[in-house]
KESEDREN-587699 format. One record per residue: residue number from 1; residue in one letter; y, x, z of N, C-alpha, C in turn. Coordinates in pm, whole numbers. Last residue first. Example, Ala and Ser with C-alpha at 12.3 -4.5 7.8 and 13.67 -1.06 7.14 Angstrom:
// KESEDREN-587699
+-----+--------+--------+--------+--------+--------+--------+--------+--------+--------+--------+
| num | residu |   n_yy |   n_xx |   n_zz |  ca_yy |  ca_xx |  ca_zz |   c_yy |   c_xx |   c_zz |
+-----+--------+--------+--------+--------+--------+--------+--------+--------+--------+--------+
|   2 |      S |   -225 |   1285 |    708 |   -106 |   1367 |    714 |      3 |   1290 |    787 |
|   1 |      A |   -569 |   1319 |    780 |   -450 |   1230 |    780 |   -330 |   1320 |    780 |
+-----+--------+--------+--------+--------+--------+--------+--------+--------+--------+--------+
END
This chain:
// KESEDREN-587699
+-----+--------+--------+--------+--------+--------+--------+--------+--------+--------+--------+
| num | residu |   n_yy |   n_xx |   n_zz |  ca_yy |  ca_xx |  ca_zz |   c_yy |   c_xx |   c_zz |
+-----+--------+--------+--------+--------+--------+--------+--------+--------+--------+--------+
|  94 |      X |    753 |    898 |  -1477 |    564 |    869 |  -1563 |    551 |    745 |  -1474 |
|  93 |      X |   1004 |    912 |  -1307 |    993 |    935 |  -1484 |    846 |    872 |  -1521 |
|  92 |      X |    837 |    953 |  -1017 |    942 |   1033 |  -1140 |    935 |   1074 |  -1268 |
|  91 |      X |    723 |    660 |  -1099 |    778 |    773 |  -1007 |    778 |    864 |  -1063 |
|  90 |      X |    694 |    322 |  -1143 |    730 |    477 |  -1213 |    751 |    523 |  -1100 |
|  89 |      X |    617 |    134 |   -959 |    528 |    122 |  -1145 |    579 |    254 |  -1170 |
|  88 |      X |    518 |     31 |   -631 |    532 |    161 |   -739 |    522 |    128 |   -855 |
|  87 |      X |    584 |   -232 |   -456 |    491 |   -211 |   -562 |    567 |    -86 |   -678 |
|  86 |      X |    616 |   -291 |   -150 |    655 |   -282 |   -252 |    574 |   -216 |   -315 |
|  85 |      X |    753 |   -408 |    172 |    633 |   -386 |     90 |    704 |   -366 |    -53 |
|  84 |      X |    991 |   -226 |    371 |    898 |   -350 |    282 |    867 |   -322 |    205 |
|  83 |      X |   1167 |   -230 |    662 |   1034 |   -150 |    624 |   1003 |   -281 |    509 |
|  82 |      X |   1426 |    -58 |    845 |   1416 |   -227 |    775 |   1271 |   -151 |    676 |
|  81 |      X |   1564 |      7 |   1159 |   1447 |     65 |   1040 |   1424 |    -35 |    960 |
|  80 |      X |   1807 |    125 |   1349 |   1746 |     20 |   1302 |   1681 |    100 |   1168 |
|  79 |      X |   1843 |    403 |   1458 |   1820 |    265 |   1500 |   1770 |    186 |   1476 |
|  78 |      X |   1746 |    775 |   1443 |   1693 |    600 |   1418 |   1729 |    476 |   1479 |
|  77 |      X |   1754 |    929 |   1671 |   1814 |    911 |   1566 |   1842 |    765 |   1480 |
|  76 |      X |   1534 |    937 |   1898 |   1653 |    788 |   1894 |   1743 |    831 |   1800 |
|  75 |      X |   1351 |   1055 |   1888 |   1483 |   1112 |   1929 |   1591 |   1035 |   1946 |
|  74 |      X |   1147 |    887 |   1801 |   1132 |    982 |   1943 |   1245 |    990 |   2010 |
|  73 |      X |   1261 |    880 |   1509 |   1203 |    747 |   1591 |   1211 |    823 |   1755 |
|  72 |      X |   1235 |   1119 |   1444 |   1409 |   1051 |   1423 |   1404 |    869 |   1495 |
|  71 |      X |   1015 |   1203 |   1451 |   1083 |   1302 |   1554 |   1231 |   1159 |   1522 |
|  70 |      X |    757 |    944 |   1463 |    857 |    998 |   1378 |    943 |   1089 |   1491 |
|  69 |      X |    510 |    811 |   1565 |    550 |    970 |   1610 |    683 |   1058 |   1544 |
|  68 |      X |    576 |    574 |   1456 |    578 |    548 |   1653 |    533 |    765 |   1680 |
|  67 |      X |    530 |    594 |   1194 |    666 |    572 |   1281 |    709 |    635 |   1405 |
|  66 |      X |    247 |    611 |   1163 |    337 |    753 |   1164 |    471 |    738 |   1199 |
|  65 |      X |    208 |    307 |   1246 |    148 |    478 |   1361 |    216 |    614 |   1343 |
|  64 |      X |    300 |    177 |   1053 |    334 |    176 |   1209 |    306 |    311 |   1291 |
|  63 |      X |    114 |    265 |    851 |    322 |    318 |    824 |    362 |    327 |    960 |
|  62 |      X |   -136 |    147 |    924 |   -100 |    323 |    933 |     44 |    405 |    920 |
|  61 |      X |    -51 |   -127 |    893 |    -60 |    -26 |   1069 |    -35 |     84 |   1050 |
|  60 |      X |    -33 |   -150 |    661 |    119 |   -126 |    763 |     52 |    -47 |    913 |
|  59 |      X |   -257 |    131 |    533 |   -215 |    -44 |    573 |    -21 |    -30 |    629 |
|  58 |      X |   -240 |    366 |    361 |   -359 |    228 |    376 |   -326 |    108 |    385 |
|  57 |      X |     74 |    405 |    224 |    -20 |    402 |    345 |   -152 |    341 |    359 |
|  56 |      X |    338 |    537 |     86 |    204 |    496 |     45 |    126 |    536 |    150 |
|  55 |      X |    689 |    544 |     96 |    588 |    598 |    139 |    430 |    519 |     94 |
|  54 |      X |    977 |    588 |     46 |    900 |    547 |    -61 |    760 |    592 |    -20 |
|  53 |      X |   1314 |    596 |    219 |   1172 |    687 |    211 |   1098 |    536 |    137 |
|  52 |      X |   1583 |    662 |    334 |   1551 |    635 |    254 |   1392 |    683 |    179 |
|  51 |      X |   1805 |    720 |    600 |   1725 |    766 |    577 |   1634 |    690 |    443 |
|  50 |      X |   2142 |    804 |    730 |   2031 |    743 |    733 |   1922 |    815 |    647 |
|  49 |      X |   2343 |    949 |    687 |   2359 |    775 |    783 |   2250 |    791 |    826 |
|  48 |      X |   2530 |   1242 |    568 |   2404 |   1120 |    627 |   2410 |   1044 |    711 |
|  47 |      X |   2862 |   1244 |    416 |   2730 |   1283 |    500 |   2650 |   1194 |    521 |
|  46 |      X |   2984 |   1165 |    223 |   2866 |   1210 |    139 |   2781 |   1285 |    284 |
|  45 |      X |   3145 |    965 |    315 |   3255 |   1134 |    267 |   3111 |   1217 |    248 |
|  44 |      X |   3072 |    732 |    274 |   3154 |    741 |    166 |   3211 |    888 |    155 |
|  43 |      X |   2667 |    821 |    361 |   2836 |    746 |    327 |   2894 |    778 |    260 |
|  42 |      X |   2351 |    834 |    249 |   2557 |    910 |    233 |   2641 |    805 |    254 |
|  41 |      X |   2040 |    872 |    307 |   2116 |    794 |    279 |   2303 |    828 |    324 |
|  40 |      X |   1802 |   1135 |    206 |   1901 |   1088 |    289 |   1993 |    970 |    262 |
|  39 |      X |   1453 |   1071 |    137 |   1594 |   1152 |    110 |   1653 |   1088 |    186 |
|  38 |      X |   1154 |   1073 |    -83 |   1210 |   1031 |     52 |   1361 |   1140 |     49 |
|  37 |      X |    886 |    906 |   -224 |    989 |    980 |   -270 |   1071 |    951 |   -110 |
|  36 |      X |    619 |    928 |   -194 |    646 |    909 |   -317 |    757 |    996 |   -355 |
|  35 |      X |    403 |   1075 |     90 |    548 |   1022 |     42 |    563 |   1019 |   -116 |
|  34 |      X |    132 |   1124 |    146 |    172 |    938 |    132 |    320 |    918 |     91 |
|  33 |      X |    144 |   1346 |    115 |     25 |   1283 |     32 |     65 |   1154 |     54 |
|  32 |      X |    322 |   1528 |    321 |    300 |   1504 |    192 |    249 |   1409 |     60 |
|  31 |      X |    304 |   1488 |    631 |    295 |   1373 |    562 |    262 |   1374 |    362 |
|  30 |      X |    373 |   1796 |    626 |    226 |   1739 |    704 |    205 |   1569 |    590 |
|  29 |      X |    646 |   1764 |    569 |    554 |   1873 |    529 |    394 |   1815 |    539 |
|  28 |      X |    753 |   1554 |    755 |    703 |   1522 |    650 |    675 |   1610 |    531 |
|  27 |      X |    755 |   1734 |   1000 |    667 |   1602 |    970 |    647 |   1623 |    843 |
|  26 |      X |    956 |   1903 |    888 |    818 |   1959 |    898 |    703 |   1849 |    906 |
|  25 |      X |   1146 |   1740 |    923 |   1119 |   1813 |    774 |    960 |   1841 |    812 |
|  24 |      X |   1166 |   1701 |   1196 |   1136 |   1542 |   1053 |   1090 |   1651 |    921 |
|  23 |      X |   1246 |   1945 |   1275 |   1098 |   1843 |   1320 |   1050 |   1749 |   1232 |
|  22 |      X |   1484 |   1966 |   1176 |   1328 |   2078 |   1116 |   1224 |   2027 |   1162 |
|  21 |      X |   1650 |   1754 |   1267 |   1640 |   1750 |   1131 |   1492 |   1859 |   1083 |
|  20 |      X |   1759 |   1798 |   1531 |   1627 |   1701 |   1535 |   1605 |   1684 |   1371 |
|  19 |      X |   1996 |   1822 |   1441 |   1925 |   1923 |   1549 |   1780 |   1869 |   1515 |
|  18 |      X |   2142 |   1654 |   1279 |   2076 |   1768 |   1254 |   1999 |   1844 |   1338 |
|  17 |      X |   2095 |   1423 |   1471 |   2009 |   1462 |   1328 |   2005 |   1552 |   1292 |
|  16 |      X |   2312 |   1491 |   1656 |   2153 |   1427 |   1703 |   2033 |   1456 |   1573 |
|  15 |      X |   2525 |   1506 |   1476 |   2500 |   1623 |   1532 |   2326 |   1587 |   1579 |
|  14 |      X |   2529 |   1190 |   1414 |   2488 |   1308 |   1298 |   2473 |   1435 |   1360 |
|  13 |      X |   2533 |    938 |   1552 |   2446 |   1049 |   1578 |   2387 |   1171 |   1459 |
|  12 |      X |   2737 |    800 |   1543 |   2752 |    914 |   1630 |   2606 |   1010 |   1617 |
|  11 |      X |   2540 |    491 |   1537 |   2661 |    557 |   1554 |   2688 |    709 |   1634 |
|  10 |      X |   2169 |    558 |   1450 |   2283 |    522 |   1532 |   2413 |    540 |   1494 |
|   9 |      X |   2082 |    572 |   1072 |   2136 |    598 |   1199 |   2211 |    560 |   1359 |
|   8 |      X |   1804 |    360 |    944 |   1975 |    434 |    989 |   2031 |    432 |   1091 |
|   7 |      X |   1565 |    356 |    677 |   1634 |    415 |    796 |   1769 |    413 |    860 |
|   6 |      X |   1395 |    212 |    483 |   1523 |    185 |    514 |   1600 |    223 |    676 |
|   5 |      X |   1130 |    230 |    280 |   1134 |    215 |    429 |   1340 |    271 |    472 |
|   4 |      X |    884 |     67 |     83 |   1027 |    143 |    129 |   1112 |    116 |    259 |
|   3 |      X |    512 |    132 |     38 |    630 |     98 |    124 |    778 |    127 |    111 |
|   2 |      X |    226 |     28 |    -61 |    381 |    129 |    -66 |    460 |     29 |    -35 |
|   1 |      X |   -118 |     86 |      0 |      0 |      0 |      0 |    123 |     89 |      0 |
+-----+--------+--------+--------+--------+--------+--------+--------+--------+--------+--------+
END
């Protein structure tokens, strides 16, 4: 199943992200094989809000389980998370 998954930030918490930014990278070093496509979401002066991810899981439980260890879930980077189903036809380009 694929997922897009709609991350964002607390208020204030862009210093909180970057610190807590080589833990999420490295997660999703480990995660490789279920991300499609994943990146940052910019405000209007092009720093990060948030978070923007295209993930492929067995089920929702299994999207649930790598959540509930996310470093930007842990760290309370993350406020609100908006998660939905969705159906891949291209990724990059093919």
């Amino acid at each position: 199943m694929q997922f897009l998954i709609r991350a964002y930030d607390g208020e204030g918490k862009l210093d909180r992200r970057m610190e807590v930014r080589p833990r999420h990278l490295e997660g999703m070093q480990k995660l490789s094989d279920h991300i499609i496509s994943a990146g940052g979401l910019l405000d209007e002066e092009g720093r990060m809000k948030g978070s923007a991810l295209i993930m492929d899981f067995e089920s929702r439980e299994a999207l649930d389980a790598y959540l509930a260890g996310e470093p930007y879930v842990l760290e309370k980077v993350w406020e609100r998370i908006e998660v939905e189903p969705m159906n891949v036809v291209i990724a990059n380009g093919r």
